[in-house]
N, CA, C and O atoms as a printed pandas DataFrame, in Angstrom:
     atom_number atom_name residue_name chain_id  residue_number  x_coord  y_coord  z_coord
0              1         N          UNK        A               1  -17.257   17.936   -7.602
1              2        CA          UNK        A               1  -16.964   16.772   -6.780
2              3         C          UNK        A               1  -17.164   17.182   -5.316
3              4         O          UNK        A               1  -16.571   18.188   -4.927
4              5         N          UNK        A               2  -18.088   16.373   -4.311
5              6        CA          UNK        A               2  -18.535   16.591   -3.544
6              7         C          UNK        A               2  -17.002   16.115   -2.506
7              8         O          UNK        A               2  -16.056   15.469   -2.956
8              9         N          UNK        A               3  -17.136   16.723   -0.844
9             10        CA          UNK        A               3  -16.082   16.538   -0.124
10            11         C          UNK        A               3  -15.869   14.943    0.133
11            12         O          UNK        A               3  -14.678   14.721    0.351
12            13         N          UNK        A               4  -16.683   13.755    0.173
13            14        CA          UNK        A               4  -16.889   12.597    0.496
14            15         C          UNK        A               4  -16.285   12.084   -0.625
15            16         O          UNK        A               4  -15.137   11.702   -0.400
16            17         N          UNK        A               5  -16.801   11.893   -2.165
17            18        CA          UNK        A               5  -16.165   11.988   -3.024
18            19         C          UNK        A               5  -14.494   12.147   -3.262
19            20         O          UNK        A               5  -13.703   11.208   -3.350
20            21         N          UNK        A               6  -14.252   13.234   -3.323
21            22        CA          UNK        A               6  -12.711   13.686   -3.335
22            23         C          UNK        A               6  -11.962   12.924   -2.045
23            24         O          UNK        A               6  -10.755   12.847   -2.274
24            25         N          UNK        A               7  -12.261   12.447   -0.992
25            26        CA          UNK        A               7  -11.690   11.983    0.008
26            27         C          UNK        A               7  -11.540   10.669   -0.276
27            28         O          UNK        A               7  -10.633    9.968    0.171
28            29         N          UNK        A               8  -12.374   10.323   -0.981
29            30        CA          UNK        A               8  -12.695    8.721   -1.439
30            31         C          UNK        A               8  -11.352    8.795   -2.548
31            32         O          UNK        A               8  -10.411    8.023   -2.368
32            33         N          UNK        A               9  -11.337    9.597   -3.491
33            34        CA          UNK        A               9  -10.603    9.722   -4.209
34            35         C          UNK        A               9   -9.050    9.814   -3.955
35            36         O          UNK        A               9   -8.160    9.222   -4.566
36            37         N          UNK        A              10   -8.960   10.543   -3.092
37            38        CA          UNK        A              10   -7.456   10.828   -2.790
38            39         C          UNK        A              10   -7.280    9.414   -1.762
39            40         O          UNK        A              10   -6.148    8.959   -1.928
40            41         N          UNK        A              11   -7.756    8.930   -1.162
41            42        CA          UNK        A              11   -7.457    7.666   -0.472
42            43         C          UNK        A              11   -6.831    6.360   -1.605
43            44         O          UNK        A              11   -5.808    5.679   -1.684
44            45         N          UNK        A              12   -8.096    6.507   -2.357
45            46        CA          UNK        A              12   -7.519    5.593   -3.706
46            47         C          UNK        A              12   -6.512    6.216   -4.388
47            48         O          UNK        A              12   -6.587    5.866   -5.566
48            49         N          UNK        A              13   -5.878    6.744   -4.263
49            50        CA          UNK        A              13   -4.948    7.223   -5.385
50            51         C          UNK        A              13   -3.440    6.668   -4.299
51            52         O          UNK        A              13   -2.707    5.782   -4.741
52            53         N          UNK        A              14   -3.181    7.248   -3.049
53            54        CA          UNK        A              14   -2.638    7.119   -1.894
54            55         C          UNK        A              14   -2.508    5.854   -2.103
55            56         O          UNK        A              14   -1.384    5.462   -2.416
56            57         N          UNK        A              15   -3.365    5.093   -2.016
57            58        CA          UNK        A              15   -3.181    3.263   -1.742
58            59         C          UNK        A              15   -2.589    3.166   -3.060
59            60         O          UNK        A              15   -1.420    2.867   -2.818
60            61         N          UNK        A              16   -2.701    3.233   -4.097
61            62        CA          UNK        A              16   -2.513    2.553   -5.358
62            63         C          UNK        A              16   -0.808    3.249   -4.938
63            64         O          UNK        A              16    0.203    2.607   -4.651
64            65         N          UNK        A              17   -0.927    4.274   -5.005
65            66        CA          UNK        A              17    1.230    4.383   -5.317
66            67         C          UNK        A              17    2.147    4.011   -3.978
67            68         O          UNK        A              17    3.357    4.147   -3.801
68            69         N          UNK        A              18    1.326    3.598   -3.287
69            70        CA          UNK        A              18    1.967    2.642   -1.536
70            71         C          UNK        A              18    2.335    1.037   -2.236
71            72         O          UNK        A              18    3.345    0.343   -2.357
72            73         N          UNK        A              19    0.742    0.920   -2.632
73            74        CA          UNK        A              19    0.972   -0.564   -2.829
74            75         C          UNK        A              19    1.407   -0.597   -4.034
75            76         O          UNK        A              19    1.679   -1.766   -4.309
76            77         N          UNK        A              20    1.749    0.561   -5.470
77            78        CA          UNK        A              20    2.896   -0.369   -6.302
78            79         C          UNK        A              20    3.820   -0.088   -6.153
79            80         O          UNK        A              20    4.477   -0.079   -7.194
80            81         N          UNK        A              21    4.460    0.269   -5.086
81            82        CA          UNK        A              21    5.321    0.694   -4.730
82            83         C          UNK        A              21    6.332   -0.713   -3.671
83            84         O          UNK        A              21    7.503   -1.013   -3.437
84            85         N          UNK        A              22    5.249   -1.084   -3.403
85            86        CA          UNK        A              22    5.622   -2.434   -2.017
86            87         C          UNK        A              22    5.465   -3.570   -2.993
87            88         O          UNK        A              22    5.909   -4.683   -2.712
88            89         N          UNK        A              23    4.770   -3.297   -4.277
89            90        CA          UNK        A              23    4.593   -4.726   -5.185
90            91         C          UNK        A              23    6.241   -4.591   -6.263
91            92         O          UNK        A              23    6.763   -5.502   -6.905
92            93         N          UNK        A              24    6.586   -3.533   -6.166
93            94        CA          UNK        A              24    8.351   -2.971   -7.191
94            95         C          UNK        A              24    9.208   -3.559   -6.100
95            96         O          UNK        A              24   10.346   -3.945   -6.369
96            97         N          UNK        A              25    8.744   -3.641   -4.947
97            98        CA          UNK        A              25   10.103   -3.885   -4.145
98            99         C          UNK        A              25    9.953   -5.314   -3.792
99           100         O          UNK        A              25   10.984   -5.918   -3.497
100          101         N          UNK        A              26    8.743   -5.992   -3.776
101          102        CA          UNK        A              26    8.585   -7.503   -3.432
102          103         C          UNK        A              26    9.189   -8.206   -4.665
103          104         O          UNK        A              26   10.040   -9.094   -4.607
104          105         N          UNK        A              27    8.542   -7.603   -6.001
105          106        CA          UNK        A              27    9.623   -8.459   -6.611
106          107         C          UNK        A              27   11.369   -7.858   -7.021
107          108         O          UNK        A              27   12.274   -8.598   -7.407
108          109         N          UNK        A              28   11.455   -6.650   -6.848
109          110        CA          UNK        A              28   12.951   -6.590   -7.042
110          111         C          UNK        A              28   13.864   -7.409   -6.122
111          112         O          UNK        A              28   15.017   -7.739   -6.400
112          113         N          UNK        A              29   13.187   -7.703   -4.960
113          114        CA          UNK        A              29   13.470   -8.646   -3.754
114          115         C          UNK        A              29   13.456  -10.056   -3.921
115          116         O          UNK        A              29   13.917  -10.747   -3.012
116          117         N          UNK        A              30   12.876  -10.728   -5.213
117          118        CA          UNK        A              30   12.380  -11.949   -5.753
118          119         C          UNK        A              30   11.521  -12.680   -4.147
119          120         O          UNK        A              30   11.897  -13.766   -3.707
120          121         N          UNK        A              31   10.767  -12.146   -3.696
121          122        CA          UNK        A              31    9.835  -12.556   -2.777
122          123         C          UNK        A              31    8.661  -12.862   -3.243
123          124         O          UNK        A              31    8.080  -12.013   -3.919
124          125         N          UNK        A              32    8.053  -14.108   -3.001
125          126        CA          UNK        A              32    6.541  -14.616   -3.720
126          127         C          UNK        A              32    5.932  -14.269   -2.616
127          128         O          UNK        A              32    6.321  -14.173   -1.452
128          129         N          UNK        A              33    4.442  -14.008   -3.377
129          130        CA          UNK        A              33    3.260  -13.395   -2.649
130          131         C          UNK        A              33    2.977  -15.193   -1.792
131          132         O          UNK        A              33    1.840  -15.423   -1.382
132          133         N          UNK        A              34    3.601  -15.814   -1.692
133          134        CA          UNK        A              34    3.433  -17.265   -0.552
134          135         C          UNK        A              34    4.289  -16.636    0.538
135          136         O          UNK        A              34    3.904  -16.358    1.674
136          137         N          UNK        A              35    5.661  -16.428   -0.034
137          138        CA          UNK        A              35    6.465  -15.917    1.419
138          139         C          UNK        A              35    5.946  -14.933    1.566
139          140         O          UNK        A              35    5.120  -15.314    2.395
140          141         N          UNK        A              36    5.650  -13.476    1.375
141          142        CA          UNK        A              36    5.335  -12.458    2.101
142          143         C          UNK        A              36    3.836  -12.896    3.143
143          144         O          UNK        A              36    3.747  -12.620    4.339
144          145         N          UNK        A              37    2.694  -13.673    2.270
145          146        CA          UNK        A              37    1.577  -13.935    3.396
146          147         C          UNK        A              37    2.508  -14.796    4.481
147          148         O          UNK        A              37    2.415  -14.547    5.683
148          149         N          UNK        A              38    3.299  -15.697    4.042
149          150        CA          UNK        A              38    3.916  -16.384    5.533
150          151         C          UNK        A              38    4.316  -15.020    6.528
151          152         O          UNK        A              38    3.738  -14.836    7.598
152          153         N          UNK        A              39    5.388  -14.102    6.010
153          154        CA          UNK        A              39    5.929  -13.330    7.045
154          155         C          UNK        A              39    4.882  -12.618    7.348
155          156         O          UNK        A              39    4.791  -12.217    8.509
156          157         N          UNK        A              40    3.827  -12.283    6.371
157          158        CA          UNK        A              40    3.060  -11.086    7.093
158          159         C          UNK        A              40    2.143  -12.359    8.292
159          160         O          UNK        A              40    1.342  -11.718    8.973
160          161         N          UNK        A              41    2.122  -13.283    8.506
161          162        CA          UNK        A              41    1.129  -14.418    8.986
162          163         C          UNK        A              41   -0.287  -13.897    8.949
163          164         O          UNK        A              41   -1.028  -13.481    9.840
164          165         N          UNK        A              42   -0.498  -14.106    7.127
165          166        CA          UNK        A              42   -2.388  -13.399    6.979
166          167         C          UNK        A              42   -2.563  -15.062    6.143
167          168         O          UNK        A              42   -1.958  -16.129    6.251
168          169         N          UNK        A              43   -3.635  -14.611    5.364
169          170        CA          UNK        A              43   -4.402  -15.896    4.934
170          171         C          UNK        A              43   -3.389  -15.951    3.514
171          172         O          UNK        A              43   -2.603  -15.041    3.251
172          173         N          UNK        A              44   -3.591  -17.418    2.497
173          174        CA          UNK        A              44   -3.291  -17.378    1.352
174          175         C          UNK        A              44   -3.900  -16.357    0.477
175          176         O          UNK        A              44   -5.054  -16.042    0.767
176          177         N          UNK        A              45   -3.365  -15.792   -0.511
177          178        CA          UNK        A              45   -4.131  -14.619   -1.256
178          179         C          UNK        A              45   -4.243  -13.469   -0.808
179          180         O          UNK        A              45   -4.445  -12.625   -1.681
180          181         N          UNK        A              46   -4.196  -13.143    0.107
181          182        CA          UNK        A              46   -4.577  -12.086    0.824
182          183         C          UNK        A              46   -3.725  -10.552    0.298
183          184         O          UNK        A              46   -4.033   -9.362    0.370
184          185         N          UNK        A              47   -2.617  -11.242   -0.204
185          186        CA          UNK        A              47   -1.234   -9.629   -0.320
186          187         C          UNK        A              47   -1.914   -9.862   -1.659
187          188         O          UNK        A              47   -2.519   -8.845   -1.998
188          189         N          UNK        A              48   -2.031  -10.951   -2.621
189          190        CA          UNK        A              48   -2.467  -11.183   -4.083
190          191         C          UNK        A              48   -3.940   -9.917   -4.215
191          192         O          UNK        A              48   -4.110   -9.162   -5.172
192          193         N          UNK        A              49   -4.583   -9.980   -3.316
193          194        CA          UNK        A              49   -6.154   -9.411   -3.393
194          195         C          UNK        A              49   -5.431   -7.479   -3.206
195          196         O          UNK        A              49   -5.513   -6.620   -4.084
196          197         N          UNK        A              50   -5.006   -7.364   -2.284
197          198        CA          UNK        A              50   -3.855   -6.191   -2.052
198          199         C          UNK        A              50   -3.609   -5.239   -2.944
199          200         O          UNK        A              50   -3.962   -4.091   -3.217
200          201         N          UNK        A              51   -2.668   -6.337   -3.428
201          202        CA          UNK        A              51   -2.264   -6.195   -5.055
202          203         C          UNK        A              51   -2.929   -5.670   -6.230
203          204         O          UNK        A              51   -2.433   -4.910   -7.062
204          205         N          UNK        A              52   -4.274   -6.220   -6.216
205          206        CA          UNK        A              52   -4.858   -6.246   -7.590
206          207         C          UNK        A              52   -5.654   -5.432   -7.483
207          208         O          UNK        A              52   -6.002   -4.891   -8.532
208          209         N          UNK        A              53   -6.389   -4.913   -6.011
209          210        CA          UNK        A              53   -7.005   -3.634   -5.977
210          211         C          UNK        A              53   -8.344   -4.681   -5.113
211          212         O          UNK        A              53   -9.163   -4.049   -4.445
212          213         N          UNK        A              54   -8.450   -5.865   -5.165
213          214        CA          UNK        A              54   -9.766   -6.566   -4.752
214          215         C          UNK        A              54   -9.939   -6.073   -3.274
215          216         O          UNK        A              54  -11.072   -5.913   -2.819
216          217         N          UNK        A              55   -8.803   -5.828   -2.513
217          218        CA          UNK        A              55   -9.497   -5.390   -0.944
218          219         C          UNK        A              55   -8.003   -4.394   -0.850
219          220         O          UNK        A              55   -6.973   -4.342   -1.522
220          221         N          UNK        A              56   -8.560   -3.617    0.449
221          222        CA          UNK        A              56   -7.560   -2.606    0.583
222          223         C          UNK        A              56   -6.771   -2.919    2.044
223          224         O          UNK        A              56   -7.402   -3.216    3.058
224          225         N          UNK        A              57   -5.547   -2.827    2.011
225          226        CA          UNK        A              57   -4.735   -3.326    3.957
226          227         C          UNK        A              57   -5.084   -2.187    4.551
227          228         O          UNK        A              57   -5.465   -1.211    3.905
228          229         N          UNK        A              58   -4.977   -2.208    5.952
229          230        CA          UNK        A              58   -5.111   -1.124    6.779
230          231         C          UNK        A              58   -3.834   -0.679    6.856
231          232         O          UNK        A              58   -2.781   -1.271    6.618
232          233         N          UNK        A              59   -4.085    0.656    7.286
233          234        CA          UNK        A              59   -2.816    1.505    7.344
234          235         C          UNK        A              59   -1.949    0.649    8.219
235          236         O          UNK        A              59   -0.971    0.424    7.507
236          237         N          UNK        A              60   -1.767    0.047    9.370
237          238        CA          UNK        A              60   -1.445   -1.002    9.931
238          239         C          UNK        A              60   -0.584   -2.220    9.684
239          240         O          UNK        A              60    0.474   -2.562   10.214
240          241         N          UNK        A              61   -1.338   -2.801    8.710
241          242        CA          UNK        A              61   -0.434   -4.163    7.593
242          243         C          UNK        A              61    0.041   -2.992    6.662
243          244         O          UNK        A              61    1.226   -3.320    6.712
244          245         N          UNK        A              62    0.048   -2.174    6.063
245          246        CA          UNK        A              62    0.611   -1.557    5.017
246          247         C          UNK        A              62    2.116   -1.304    6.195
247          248         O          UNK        A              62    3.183   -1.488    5.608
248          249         N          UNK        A              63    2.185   -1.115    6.945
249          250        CA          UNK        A              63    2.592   -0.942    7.650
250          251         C          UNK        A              63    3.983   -2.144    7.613
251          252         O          UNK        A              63    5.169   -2.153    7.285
252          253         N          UNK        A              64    3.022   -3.024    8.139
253          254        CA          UNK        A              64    3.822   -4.699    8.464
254          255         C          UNK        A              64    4.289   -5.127    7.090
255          256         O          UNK        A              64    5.351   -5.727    6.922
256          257         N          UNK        A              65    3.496   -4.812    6.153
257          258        CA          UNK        A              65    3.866   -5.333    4.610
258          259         C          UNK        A              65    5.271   -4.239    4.423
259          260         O          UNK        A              65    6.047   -4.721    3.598
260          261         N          UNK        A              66    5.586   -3.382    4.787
261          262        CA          UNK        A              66    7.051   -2.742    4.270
262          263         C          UNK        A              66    7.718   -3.169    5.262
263          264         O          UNK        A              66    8.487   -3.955    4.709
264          265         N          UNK        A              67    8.061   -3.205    6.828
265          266        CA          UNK        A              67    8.738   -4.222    7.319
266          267         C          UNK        A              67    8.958   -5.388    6.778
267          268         O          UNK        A              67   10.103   -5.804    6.952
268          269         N          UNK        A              68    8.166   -6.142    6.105
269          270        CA          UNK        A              68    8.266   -7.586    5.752
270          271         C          UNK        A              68    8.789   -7.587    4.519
271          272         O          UNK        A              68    8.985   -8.714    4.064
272          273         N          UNK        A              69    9.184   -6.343    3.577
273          274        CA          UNK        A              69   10.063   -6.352    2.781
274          275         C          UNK        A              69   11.405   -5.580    2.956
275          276         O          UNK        A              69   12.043   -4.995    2.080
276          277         N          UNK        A              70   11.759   -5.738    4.587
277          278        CA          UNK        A              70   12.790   -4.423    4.903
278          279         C          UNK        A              70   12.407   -2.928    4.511
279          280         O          UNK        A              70   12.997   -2.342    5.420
280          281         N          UNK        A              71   12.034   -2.304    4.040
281          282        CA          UNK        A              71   11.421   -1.536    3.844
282          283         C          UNK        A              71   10.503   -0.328    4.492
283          284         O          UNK        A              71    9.748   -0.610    5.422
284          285         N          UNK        A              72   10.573    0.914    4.028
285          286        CA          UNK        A              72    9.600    1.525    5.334
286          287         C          UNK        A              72    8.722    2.810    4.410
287          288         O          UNK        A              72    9.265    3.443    3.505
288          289         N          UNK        A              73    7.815    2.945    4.688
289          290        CA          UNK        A              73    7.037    4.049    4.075
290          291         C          UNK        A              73    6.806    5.671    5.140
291          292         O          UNK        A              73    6.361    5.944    6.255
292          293         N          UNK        A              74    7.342    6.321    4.114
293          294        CA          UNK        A              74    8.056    7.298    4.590
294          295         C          UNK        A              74    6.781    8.950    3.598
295          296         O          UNK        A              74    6.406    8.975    2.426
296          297         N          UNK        A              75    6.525    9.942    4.660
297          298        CA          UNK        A              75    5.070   10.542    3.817
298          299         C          UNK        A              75    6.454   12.096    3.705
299          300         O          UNK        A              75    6.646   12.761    4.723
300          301         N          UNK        A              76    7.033   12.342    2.731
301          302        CA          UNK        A              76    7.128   13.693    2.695
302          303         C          UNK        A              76    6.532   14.598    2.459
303          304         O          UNK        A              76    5.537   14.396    1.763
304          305         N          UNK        A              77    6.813   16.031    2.899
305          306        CA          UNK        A              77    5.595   17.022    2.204
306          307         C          UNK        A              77    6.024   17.505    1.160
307          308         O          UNK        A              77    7.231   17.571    0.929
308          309         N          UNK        A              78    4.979   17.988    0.230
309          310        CA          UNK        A              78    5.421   18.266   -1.094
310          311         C          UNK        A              78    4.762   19.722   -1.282
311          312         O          UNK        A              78    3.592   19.963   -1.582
312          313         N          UNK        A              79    5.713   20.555   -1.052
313          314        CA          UNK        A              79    5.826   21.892   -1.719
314          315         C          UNK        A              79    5.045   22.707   -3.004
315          316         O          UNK        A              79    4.816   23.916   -3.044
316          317         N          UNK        A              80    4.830   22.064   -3.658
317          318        CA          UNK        A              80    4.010   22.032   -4.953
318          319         C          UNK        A              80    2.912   22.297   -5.200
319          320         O          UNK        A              80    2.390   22.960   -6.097
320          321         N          UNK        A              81    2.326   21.431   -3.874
321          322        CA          UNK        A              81    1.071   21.061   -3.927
322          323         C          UNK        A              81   -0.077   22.046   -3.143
323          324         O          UNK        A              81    0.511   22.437   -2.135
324          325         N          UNK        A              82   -1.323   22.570   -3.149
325          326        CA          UNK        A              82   -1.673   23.586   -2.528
326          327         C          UNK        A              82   -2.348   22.745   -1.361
327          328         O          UNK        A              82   -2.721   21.574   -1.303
328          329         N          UNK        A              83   -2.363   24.087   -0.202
329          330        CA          UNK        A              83   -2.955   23.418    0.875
330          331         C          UNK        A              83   -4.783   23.461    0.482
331          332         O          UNK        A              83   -5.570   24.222   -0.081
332          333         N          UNK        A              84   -4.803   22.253    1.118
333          334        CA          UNK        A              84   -6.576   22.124    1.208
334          335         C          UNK        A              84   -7.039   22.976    2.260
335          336         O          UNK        A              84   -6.298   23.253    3.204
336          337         N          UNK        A              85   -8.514   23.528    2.146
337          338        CA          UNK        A              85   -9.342   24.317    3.219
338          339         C          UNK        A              85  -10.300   23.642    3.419
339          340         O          UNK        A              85  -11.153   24.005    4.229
């Protein structure tokens, strides 16, 4: 696996456990993907597309999307894991 590749990779992996992570807390929150696009003020569908993998938020709204569920995304380091070169 080439370096472009693997970067591509670890980005997708990153987004997917952010965003089911913000999709466990929208509904443990009973918040519809109508109210969160209201608070986030984006288009209809837009957290729905998010969601399902159809487009990706910028680090930015990922951002505004855990404010808008009280919420905050928080990066610890993990010990475990080896450093990259």
């Amino acid at each position: 696996m080439n370096a472009k590749t693997y970067s591509r990779k670890l980005r997708n992996d990153y987004l997917s456990k952010v965003v089911n992570q913000l999709i466990d807390i929208r509904l443990s929150k009973g918040v519809t993907l109508e109210e969160l696009n209201y608070r986030l003020g984006v288009s209809d569908y837009l957290v729905a597309k998010w969601e399902s993998g159809h487009k990706s938020p910028s680090t930015f709204m990922l951002y505004c999307w855990a404010k808008a569920l009280s919420a905050e995304i928080v990066i610890v380091a993990n010990d475990n894991q080896p450093f990259l070169n």
